[in-house]
N, C-alpha and C positions, 0 to 999 in steps of 0.2 A: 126759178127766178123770183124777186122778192116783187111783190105789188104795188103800186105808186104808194098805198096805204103803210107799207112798212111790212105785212103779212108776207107768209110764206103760201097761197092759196085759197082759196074759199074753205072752210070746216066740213067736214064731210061727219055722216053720223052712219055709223054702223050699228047692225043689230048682231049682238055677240049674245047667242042663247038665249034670246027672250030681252036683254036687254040693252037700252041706248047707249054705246057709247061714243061721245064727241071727241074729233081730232081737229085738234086748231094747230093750223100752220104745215097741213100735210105736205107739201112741197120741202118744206126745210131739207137739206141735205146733211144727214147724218153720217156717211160714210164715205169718206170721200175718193176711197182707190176706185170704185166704180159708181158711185152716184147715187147709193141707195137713201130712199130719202124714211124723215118718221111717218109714212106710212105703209111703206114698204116694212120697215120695222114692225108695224102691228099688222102689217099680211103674215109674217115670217110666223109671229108667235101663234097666230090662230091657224097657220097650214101644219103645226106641230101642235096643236090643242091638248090634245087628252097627253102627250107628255109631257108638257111643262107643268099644265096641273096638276099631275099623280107627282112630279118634283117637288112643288110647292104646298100640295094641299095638308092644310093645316096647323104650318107651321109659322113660326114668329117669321119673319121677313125683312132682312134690311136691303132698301135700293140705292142703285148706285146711279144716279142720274145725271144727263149731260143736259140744260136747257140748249144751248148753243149744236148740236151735234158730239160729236165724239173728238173732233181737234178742238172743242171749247173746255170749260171748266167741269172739271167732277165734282159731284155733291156726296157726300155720303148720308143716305139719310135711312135711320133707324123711324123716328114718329110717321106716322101718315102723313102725306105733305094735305094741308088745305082744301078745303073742296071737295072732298071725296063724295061720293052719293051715296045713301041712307042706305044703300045693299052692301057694302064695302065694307066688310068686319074687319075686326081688329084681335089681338091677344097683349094687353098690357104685360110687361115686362117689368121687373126690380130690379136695382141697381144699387144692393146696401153700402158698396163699400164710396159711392159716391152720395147715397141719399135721393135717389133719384127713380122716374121711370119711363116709361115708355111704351105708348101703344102703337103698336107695328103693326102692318099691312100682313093679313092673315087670308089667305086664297084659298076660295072653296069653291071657286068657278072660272071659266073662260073670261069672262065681262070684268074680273077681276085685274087679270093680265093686262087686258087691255086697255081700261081706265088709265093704269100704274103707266103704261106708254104714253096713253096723253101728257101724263107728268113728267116726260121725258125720260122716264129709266126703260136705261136701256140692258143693264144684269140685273138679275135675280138674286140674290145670300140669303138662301135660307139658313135657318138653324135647324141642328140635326134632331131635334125633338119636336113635339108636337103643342098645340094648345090646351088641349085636357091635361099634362104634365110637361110644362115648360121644362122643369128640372131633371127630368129622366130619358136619356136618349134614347132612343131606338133606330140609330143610325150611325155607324161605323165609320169614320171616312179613313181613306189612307192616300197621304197625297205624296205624290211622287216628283220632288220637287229639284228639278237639275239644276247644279252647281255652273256658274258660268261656262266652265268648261267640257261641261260633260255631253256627248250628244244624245239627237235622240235615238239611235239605237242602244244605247246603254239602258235610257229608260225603258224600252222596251224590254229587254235582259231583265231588268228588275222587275217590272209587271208580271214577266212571267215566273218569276222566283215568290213571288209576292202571292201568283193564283196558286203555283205546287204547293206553300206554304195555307193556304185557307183550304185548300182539297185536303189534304192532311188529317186538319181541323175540325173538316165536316162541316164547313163556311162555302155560302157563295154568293162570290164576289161578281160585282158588276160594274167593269169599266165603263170607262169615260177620257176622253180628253180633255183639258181641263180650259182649251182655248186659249191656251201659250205657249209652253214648251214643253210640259208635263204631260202625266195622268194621273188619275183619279181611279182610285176603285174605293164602291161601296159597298157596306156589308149591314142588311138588318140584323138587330139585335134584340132579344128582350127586352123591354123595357124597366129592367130591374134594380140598374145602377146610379149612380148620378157624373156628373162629368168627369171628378178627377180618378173615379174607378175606370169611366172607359178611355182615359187617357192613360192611365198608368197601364191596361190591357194592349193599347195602341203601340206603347213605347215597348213591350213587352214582345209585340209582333217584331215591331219594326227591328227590335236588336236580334232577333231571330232571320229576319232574310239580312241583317248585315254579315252574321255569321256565314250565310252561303254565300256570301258573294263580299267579300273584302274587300276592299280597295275602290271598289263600285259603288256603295253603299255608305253612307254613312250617316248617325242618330247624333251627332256632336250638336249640345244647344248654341254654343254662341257659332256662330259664320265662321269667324277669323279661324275657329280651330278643324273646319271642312275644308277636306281635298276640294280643288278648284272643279277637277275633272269626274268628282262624286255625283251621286241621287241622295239626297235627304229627303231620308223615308217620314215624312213631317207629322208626328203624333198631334203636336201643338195645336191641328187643326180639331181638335176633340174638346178641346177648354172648351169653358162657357164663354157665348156669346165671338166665337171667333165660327167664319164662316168661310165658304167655299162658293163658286159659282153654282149654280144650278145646274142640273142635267140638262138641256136644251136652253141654255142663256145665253144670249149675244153678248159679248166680249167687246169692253168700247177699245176698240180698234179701228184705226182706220178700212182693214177690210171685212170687218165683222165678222170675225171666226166667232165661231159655237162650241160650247163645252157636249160636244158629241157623245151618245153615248153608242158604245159598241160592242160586237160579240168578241168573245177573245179569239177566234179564229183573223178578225180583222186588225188586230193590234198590230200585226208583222206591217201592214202594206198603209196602214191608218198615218196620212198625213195631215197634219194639224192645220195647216196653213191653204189646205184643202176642202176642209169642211166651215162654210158659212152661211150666213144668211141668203147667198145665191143659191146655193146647192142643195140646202138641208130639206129645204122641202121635197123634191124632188125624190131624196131618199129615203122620205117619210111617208112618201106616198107609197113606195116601191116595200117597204120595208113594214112601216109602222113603226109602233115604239119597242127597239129591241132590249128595253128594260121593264117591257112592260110585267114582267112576272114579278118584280122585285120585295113585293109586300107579300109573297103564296110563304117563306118560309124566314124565322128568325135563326139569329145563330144562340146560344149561349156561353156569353161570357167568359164563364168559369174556367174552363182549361190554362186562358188567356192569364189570368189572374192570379193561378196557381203559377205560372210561368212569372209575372212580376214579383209575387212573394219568390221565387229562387231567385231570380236575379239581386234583390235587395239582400236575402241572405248572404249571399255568395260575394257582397259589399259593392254592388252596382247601386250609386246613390240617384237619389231621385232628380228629378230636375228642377229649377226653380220653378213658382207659376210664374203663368205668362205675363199677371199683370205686376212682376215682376222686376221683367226682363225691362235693362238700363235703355237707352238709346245705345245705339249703336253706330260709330262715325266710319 
């Protein structure tokens, strides 16, 4: 309840690892199917600690913040917001085709996290590279992204065409829910390429589990030309500066589902609408981070790539870039 003052509570200061951080208006209610409020938001993130940080460390960062709670406005915000404290690193970002740039919130600890919650974000987007080489990914994503009509058993069907397809390869992949109606699997990589090689390796995957699975599947760029009841295996997400939720990010939602990460023995029975901000700790404690191996082993590239150069040969054209692609009505 709000305060004769207009406040949402008295500021509470917490010590996250050595340092202070302050939360004004910790009463606020950011979730509103069960009442969880933004401080309950930075309980959530610090009872998952060492995963969200092994998600985010070291990478460019853009948050998606709600000041209002999660039924108020979204901000998308790539610069650091204001304020931040003298420990709070950054990784400047280029932007030549607009002239521009951008220093983004760069996490290399817990206090980090939880500063970025005062500022009301409530997800995480990282980018899939790191700050010592903005430009060179070392992070695979494959997003499994359901057509209106498709359920989620379908995506699971493709998840697991998706993991035969990187066992193959001598990849391993680490699911995720993506805290909608998808998943997510990631894959480390060398750090040897730059974006449109590991996209064109992406799309190169993804037209290989469509070929197992037809009709289920589909790599079509524009929408209008995807089966309703399809998975779009989403390469797109490999361009520069286009992002994914975070391993352990709260989802502004009303009931704060989490982009969960899981074993793939759990894929089969793995409810989305299941895993939140109420429960995940719970499972973190029981569990820990079950992505926590994800840096012990990289994949290489190359196979991927010899697979794109066949399909170009073979006159499978490329696809436009993203910053391309028209609006869409």
């Amino acid at each position: 309840m709000a305060s004769r003052a207009g406040g949402y509570g008295e500021p509470v200061v917490l010590d996250v690892g050595g340092f202070d951080v302050r939360i004004s208006n910790p009463e606020r209610v950011y979730f509103p199917a069960r009442g969880e409020t933004k401080l309950d938001l930075v309980r959530y993130y610090l009872a998952v600690g060492e995963g969200i940080v092994r998600a985010l460390r070291e990478r460019p960062c853009m948050l998606h913040r709600f000041p209002d709670g999660v039924a108020g406005e979204k901000v998308h915000q790539k610069r650091l917001p204001r304020g931040a404290p003298p420990w709070v690193e950054t990784v400047r970002l280029h932007f030549p085709r607009y002239g521009l740039h951008a220093d983004e919130l760069c996490v290399t600890r817990l206090a980090d996290v939880a500063w970025a919650c005062q500022m009301s974000t409530v997800e995480f987007h990282p980018w899939n590279s790191r700050r010592a080489d903005p430009e060179t990914p070392d992070e695979w994503r494959i997003d499994l992204d359901p057509m209106p009509e498709a359920s989620f058993d379908t995506v699971r069907r493709v998840a697991h065409t998706a993991h035969e397809v990187l066992e193959e390869l001598g990849a391993v992949g680490w699911p995720k829910t993506s805290g909608g109606h998808g998943l997510h699997v990631y894959v480390r990589i060398v750090p040897e390429h730059g974006f449109t090689d590991v996209r064109r390796a992406a799309l190169a995957f993804a037209r290989e589990v469509e070929r197992r699975l037809p009709g289920e599947v589909t790599t079509a760029w524009w929408r209008r030309e995807r089966d309703p009841a399809a998975v779009f295996v989403d390469y797109n997400q490999n361009a520069r500066d286009h992002t994914l939720a975070a391993a352990y990010s709260v989802r502004g939602n009303d009931l704060g589902t989490v982009s969960a990460p899981l074993r793939w023995a759990e894929v089969d029975a793995a409810e989305p609408g299941d895993l939140t901000i109420a429960t995940m700790p719970q499972r973190y404690a029981e569990l820990g981070d079950v992505h926590a191996g994800i840096d012990d082993a990289a994949f290489d590239l190359a196979p991927l790539l010899e697979w794109a150069e066949r399909d170009e040969a073979e006159g499978a054209a490329p696809p436009p870039e993203p910053e391309d692609q028209p609006e869409e009505g």
